[in-house]
C-alpha positions in Angstrom: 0.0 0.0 0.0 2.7 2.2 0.7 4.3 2.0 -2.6 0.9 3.1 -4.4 0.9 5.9 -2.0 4.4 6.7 -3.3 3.6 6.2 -6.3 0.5 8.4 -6.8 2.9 11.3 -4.4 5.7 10.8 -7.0 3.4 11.6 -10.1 1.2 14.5 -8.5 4.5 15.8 -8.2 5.4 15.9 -11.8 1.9 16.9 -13.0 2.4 19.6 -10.9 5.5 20.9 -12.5 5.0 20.1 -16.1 2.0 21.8 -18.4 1.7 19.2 -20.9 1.1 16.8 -18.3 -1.7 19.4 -17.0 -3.1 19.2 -20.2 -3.3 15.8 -20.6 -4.8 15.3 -17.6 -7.6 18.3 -18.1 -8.5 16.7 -21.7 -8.6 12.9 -20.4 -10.9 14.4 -17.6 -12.6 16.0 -20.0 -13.5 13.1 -22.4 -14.3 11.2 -19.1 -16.8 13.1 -17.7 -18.5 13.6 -21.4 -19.0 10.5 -21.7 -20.4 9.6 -18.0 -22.6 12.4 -19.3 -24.1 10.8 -22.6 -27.6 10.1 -22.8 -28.2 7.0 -22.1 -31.3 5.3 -23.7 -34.3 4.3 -21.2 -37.2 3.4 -23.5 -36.7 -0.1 -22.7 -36.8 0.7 -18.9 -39.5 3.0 -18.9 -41.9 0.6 -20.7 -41.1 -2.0 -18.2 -41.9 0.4 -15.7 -45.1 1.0 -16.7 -45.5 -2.4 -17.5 -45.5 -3.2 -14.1 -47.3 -0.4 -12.5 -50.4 -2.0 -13.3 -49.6 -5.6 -11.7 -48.3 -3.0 -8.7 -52.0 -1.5 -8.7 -53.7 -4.7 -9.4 -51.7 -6.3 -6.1 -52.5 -2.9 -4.0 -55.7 -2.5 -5.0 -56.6 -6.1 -3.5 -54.3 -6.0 -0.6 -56.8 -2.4 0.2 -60.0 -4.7 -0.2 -58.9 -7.3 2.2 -57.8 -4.7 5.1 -61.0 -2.8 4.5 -63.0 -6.3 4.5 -61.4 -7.3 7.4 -62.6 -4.3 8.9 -66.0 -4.1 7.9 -66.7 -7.3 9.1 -65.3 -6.7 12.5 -67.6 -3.4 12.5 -70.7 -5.3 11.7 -69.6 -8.0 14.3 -69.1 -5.7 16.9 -72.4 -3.9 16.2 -74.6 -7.6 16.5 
């Protein structure tokens, strides 16, 4: 570990002192962080998505009925 930590001190160093190395590094950031950037292409995940909000709903929806069910009958059981 130490000799990474050497290693990475021993080349700030020179980037520091040299402009073409400056440069290099400001253009290979540069490219890097244009393409981290690009537009990515989420038709395929957006249609899956609202694929599956209506087995979501369908699940909720009778999940809702039970609990309310559940409750009615213990309202109308409570009231005989």
């Amino acid at each position: 570990m130490d000799y990474v930590l050497e290693k990475a001190k021993s080349a700030l160093a020179s980037v520091k002192d040299n402009n073409y190395a400056k440069s290099a590094v400001a253009g290979v950031l540069a490219v890097a962080s244009a393409a981290a950037n690009a537009a990515a292409d989420i038709t395929a995940t957006t249609a899956e998505l609202t694929d599956a909000k209506t087995a979501v709903l369908a699940v909720g929806v009778a999940v809702l009925s039970i609990v309310v069910g559940i409750m009615l009958y213990k309202w109308i059981k409570r009231a005989l």
